[in-house]
C-alpha positions in Angstrom: -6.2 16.4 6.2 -2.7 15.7 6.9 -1.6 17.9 3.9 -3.8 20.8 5.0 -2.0 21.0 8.1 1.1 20.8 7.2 0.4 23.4 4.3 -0.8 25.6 7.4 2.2 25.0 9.7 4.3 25.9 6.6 2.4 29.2 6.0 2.5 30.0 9.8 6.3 29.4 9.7 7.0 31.8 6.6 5.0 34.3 8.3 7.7 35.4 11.3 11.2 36.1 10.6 14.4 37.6 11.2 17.8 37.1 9.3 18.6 33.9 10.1 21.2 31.0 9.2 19.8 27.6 7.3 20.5 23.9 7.4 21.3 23.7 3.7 24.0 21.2 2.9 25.2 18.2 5.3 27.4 19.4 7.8 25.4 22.7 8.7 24.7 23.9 11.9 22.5 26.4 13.8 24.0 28.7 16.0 22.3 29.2 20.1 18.8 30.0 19.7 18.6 29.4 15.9 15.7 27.3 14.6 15.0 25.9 11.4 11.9 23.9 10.4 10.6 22.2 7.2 8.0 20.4 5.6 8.3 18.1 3.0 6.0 16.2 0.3 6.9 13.3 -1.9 5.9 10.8 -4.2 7.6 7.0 -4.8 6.8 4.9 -7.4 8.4 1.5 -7.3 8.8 -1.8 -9.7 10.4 -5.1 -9.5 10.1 -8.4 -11.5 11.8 -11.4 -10.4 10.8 -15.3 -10.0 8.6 -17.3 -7.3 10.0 -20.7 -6.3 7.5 -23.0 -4.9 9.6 -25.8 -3.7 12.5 -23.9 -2.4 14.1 -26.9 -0.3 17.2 -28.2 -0.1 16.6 -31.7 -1.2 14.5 -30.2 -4.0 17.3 -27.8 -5.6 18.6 -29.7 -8.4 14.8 -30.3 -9.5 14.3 -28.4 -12.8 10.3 -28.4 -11.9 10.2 -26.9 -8.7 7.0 -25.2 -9.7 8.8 -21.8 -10.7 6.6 -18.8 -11.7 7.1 -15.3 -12.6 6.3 -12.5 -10.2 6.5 -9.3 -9.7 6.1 -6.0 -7.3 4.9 -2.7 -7.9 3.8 0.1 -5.7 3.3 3.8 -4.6 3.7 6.0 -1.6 3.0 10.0 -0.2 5.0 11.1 2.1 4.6 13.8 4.2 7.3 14.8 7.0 7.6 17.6 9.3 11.1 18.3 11.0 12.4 21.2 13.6 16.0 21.2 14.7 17.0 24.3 17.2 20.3 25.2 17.8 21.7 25.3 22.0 24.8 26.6 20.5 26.8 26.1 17.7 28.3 23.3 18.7 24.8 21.3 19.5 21.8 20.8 17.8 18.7 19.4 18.5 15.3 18.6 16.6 12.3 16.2 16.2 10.9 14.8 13.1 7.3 12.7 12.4 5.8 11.7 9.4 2.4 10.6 8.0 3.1 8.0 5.2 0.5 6.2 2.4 1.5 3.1 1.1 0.0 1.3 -1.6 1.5 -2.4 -2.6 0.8 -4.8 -5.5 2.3 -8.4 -5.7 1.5 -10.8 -8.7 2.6 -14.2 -9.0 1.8 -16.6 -12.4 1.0 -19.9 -10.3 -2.1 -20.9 -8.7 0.0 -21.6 -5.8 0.7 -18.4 -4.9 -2.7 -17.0 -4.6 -2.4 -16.7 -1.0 0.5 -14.3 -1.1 -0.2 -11.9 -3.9 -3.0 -8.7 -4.3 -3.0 -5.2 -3.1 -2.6 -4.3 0.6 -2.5 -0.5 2.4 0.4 0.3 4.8 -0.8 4.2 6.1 -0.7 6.4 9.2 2.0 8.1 11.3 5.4 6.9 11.7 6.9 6.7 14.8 8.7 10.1 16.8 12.4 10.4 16.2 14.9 12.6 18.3 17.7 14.5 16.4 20.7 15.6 17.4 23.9 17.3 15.4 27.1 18.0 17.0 30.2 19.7 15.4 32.7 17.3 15.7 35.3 20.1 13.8 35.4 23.0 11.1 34.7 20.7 8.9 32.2 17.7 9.8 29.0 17.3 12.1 28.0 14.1 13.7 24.3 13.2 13.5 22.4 10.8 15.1 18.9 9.8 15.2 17.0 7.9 17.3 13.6 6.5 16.9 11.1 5.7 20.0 8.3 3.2 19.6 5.7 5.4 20.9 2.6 4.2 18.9 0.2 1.0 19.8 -2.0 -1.0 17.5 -5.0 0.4 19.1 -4.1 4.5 17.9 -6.2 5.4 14.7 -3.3 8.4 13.4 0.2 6.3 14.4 -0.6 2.6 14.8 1.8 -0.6 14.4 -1.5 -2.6 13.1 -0.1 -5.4 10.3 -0.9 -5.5 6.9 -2.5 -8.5 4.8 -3.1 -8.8 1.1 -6.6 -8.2 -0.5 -7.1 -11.5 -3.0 -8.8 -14.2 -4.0 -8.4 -16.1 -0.7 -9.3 -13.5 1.7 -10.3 -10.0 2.4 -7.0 -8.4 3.2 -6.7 -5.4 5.8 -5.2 -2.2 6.4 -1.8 -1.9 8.3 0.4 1.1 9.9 3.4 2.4 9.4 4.6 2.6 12.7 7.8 0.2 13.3 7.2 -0.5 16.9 10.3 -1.1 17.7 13.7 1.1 18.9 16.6 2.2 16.3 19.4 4.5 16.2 20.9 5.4 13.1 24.6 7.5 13.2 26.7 9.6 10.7 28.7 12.0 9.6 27.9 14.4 7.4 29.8 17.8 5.8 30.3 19.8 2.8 33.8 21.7 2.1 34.9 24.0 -0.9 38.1 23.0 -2.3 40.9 25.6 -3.8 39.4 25.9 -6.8 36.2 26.8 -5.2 34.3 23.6 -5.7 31.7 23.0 -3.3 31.2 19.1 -2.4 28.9 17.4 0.2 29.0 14.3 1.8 27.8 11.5 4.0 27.9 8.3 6.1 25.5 6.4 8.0 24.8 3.4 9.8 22.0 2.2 11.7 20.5 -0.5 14.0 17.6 -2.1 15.9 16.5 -3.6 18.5 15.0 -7.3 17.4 11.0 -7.8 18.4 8.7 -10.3 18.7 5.3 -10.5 15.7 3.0 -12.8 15.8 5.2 -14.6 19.1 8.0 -15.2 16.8 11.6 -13.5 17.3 12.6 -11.3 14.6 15.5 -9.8 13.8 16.2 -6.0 13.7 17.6 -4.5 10.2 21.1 -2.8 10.5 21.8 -0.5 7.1 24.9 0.7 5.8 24.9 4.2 3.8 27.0 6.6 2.3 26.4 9.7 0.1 28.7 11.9 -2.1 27.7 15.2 -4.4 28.8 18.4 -5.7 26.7 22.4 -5.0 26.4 24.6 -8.0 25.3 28.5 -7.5 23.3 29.1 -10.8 22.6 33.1 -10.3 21.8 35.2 -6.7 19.3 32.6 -4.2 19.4 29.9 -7.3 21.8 26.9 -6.4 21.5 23.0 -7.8 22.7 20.1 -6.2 23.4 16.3 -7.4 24.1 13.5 -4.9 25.0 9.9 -5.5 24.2 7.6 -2.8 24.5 4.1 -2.1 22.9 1.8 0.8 23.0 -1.6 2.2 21.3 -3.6 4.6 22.2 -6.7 5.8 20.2 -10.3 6.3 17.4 -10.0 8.8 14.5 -11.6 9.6 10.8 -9.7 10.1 6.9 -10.0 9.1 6.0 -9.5 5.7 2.4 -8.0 4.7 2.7 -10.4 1.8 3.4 -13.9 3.3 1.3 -12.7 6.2 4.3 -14.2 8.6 7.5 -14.3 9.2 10.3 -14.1 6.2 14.3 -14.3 5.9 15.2 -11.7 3.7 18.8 -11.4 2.0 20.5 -8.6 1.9 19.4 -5.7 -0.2 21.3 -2.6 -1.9 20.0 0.4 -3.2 22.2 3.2 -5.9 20.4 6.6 -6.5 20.8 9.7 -7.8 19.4 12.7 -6.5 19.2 16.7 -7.8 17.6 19.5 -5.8 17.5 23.2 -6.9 17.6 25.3 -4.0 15.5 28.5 -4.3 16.0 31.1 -1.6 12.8 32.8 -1.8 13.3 35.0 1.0 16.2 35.4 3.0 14.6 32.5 5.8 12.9 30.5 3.4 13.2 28.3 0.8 11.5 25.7 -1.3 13.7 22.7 -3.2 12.1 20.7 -5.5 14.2 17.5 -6.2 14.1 14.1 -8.0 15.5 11.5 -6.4 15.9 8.0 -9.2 16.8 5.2 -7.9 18.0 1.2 -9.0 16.8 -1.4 -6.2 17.9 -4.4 -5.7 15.3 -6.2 -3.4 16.1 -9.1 -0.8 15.2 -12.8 -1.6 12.0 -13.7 0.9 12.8 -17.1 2.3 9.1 -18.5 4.1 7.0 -21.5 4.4 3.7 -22.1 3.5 1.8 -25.1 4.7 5.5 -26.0 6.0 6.9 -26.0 2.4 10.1 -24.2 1.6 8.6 -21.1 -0.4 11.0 -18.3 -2.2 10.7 -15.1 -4.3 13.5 -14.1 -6.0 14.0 -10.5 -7.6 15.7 -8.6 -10.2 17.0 -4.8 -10.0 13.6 -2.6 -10.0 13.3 0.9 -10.2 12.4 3.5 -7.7 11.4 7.0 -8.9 10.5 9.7 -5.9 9.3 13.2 -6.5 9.0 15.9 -4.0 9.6 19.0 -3.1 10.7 20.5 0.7 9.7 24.2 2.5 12.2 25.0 4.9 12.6 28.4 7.2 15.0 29.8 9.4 14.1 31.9 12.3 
């Protein structure tokens, strides 16, 4: 259903235009009374293998038999996200952007006792409501920030913060949300130049924050990322252009529930390196569609957790992260 409609807001869009300036690279901006608007589809599919510590103690840490076992992670998700920005003048832009998001996780472990905390579990339904807003900072860069408002409740059947819990042999398992419930602000700066040879670059930086929560009464803390993008433009023929970005992200120790443990987990730090190409195809002077493939090596936090007040740990390895997709976007 969510497809459908945004398949008909896309067609709606295309339908009513004049000659009009678009968001293409980083660093673009609208000039008064522009607007842009696109809709975009993509697919993730995700891997990871690592090791799951039963005994994770301190006083237990020189103990080769600390009931070790080997687990792993696997997983899917559709994404589909709408986004308008409008431009008050060329200086200052402003947008929205919502999403609808299915998420499908797996979690083996090879020990009896981690039945509890492995199966299959369902994350789906609207994200929560973010404001946008780009301002030129010079010729050269923008400034963008983001900011995202808890506006869904665990009672909302389209954008609900319900939690997650594994399907196995110990329980039933249920359906979550994908709504955060919680307030973050991410900031950056973003820009693409040409250089005297004509070379046309793009780049990026981000960081963001939260505010910390309370799930299941117990204070969690709030993620704050680290980011930073850098990639080259190049114009095939007339309306044909391709685009390669390396990125890189971080985010630091934080605490928060975990669908899997079904409680609350210390997770280390985490880092993620991608590559990603689009080819931008200008299909009318307003509109264009970019498919792009975004590959990706994660490296996934350590979950620190108890279970039956026992030290518990999973440990993982670099996985992979593969996304296709492809984004309508049109200028009017």
């Amino acid at each position: 259903m969510w497809l459908r409609a945004s398949t008909v807001f896309s067609l709606a869009l295309v339908s009513q235009f004049s000659f009009s300036q678009s968001l293409n690279f980083p660093g673009d901006m609208l000039s008064a009374g522009q607007q842009h608007a696109t809709t975009e589809v993509s697919v993730t599919d995700w891997y990871a293998g690592g090791n799951y510590i039963d005994d994770a103690s301190v006083a237990a840490i020189d103990d080769l038999d600390r009931g070790i076992a080997e687990a792993r992670g696997k997983g899917y998700g559709i994404v589909t996200e709408l986004t308008y920005m409008m431009g008050l003048n060329s200086d200052l832009n402003l947008g929205l952007r919502y999403a609808y998001v299915y998420e499908k996780s797996n979690a083996g472990i090879d020990a009896d006792s981690g039945n509890n905390i492995e199966g299959n579990w369902v994350n789906e339904g609207g994200t929560e409501l973010s404001l946008l807003a780009n301002m030129r900072v010079n010729s050269l860069a923008i400034w963008e920030n983001e900011i995202q408002l808890p506006i869904c409740s665990s009672s909302s059947s389209v954008c609900k913060t319900r939690l997650a819990a594994p399907k196995n042999s110990q329980q039933a398992g249920r359906s979550g949300g994908q709504a955060q419930g919680f307030f973050s602000v991410k900031s950056g700066l973003a820009a693409n130049w040409f250089t005297e040879m004509d070379t046309h670059f793009l780049g990026r930086v981000y960081a963001s924050a939260a505010l910390s929560d309370k799930v299941d009464g117990e204070k969690v803390s709030a993620p704050v990322a680290l980011g930073a993008s850098f990639g080259t433009i190049v114009p095939l023929q007339l309306h044909h252009q391709l685009t390669g970005t390396l990125s890189m992200d971080y985010m630091l120790d934080y605490s928060a529930y975990s669908a899997q443990v079904q409680g609350k987990v210390d997770y280390s730090s985490q880092s993620r390196v991608s590559f990603k190409t689009e080819y931008l195809w200008d299909v009318f002077n307003q509109v264009q569609v970019r498919p792009f493939v975004d590959l990706a090596v994660v490296q996934r936090p350590s979950e620190t957790f108890r279970v039956e007040g026992q030290r518990s740990r999973l440990e993982y390895t670099a996985g992979t992260q593969v996304t296709l997709g492809a984004q309508l976007s049109a200028s009017f």
